[in-house]
C-alpha positions in Angstrom: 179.5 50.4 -134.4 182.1 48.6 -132.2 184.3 45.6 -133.8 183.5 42.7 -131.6 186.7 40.9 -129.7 188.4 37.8 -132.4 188.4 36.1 -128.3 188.3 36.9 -124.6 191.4 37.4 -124.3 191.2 40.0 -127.1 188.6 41.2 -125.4 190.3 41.4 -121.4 193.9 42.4 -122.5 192.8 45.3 -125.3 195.7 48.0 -125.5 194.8 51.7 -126.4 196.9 53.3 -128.8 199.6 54.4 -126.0 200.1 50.9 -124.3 197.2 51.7 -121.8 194.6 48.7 -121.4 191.3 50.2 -122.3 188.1 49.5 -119.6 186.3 46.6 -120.4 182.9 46.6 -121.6 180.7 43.7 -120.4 178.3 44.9 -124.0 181.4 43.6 -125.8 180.4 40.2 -124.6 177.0 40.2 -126.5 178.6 41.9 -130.1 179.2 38.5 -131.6 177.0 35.4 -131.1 180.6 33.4 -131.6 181.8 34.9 -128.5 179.2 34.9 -126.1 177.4 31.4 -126.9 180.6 29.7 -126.0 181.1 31.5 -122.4 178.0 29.5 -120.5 176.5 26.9 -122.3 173.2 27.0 -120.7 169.9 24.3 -121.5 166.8 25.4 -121.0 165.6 23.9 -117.3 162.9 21.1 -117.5 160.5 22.9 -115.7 159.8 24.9 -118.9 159.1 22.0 -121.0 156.3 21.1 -118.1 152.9 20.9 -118.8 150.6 22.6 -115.9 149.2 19.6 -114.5 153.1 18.0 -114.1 154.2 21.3 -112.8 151.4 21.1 -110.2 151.8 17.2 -109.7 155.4 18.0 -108.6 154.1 21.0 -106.3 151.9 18.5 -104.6 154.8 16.4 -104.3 157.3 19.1 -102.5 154.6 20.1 -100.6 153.7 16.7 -98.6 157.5 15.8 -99.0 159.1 19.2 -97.1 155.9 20.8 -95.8 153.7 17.3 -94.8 151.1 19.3 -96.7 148.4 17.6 -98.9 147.1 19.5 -101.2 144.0 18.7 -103.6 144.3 16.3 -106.5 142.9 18.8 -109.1 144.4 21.9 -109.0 141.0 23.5 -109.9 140.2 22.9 -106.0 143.2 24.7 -104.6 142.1 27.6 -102.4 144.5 30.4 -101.4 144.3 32.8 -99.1 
């Protein structure tokens, strides 16, 4: 099993035995959960979090916004194509 990286730059300037830097490894990134949750701090996007009937009031929105499209109140009346 690999040793995961103290740091990055552990991790980007490793020397081989003879002085030589070794060929990174993007799996080294993912080894220890200390090292890869601080690169991106990333929330999950509020989309998720939507219920279906928000999801498709904001798809009815974008739609007669961008498109000038107005599409059913229910989304039980939709018909595509």
């Amino acid at each position: 099993m690999t040793k995961a990286p103290a740091d990055l730059g552990e991790m980007f300037l490793k020397q081989g035995g003879s002085g030589e830097t070794q060929p990174f490894a993007v799996e080294g990134l993912f080894i220890d959960p200390a090292v890869f949750k601080g690169l991106l701090p990333l929330e999950d996007p509020a989309i998720l979090k939507m219920k279906p009937s928000e999801f498709y009031a904001k798809v009815r929105e974008v739609a007669n916004i961008r498109y000038g499209m107005e599409l059913p109140q229910k989304q039980s009346e939709l018909r595509c194509l």
